[in-house]
N, C-alpha and C positions, 0 to 999 in steps of 0.2 A: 426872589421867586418863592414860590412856595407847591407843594407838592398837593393835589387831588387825589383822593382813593375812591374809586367807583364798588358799590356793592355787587357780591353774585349769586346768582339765585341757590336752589338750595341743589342743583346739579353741579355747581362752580361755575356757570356758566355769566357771562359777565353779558349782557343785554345793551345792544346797540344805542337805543332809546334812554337808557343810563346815560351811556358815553356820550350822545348830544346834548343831555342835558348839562352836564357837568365842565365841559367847554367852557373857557372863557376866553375874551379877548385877548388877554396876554398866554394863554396856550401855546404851548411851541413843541410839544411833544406828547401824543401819545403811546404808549409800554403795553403791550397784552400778552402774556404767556400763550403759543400756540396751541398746546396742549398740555393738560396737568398730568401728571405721572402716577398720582395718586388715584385717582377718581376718571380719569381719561376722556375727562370735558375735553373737545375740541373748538374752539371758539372759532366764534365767525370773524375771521381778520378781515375777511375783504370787503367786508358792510363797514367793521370800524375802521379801516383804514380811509375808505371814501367819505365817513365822518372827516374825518382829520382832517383830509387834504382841503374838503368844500369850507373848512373853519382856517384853512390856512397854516395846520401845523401838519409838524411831520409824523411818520408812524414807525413804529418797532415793534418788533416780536420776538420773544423768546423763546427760538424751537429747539432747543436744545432736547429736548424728550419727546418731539416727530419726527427729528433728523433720522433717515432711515425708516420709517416708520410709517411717512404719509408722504408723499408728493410735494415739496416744498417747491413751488416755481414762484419766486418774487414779482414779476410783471403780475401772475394771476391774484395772488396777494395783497398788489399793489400797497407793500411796505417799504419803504424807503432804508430799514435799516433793520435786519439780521441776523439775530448770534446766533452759533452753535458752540456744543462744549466738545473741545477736543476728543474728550477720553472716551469718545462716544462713538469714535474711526480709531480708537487704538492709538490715539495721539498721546504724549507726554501729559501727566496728568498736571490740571492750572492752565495748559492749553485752549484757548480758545478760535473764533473765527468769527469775523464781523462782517460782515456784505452789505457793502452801502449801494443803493442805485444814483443815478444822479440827483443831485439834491436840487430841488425847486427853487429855496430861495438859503441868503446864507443865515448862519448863527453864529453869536459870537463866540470865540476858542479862547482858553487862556495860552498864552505864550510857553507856560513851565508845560516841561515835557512831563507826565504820567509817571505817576509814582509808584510801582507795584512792584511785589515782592513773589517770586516764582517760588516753589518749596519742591 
């Protein structure tokens, strides 16, 4: 596999029309930060998410910095897959949270369980 990095304008804002282009057939995930902490671009997930889906791959967001912040409902979003950072509710710090909706079609998993180290 190999990984795609889409450009962002010069707000951090990352342009849908980008993200169709950059699509390929073996596509199986697209990744967008829902909002940057820095600069407080809020990207359009719900336009790239329905990229993804009509290209047949799936979608993620990293709201770890709107959690609390913005309205995060995932049907409206229509992302498939969710992080927040714990430490962000007061949770254990390295805590995180994944929210998957049902998945459309499967992907292949390896069998070893996850390898991570908690501090």
């Amino acid at each position: 596999g190999s990984l795609t990095v889409v450009p962002v304008d010069e707000y951090g804002r990352v342009a849908p029309g980008d993200v169709a282009a950059a699509l390929r057939s073996d596509t199986g995930l697209v990744s967008v930060m829902h909002a940057n902490n820095e600069v407080g671009t809020i990207q359009p997930i719900a336009e790239i998410a329905a990229l993804a889906h009509r290209h047949g791959a799936l979608m993620h967001t990293d709201a770890a910095q709107s959690a609390g912040k913005l309205a995060l409902d995932v049907d409206a979003l229509g992302v498939d897959l969710l992080t927040l950072a714990g430490h962000k509710f007061y949770a254990p710090r390295a805590s995180a949270r994944c929210t998957c909706a049902p998945v459309r079609r499967s992907l292949p998993c390896s069998p070893e369980p996850a390898r991570s180290k908690v501090c």
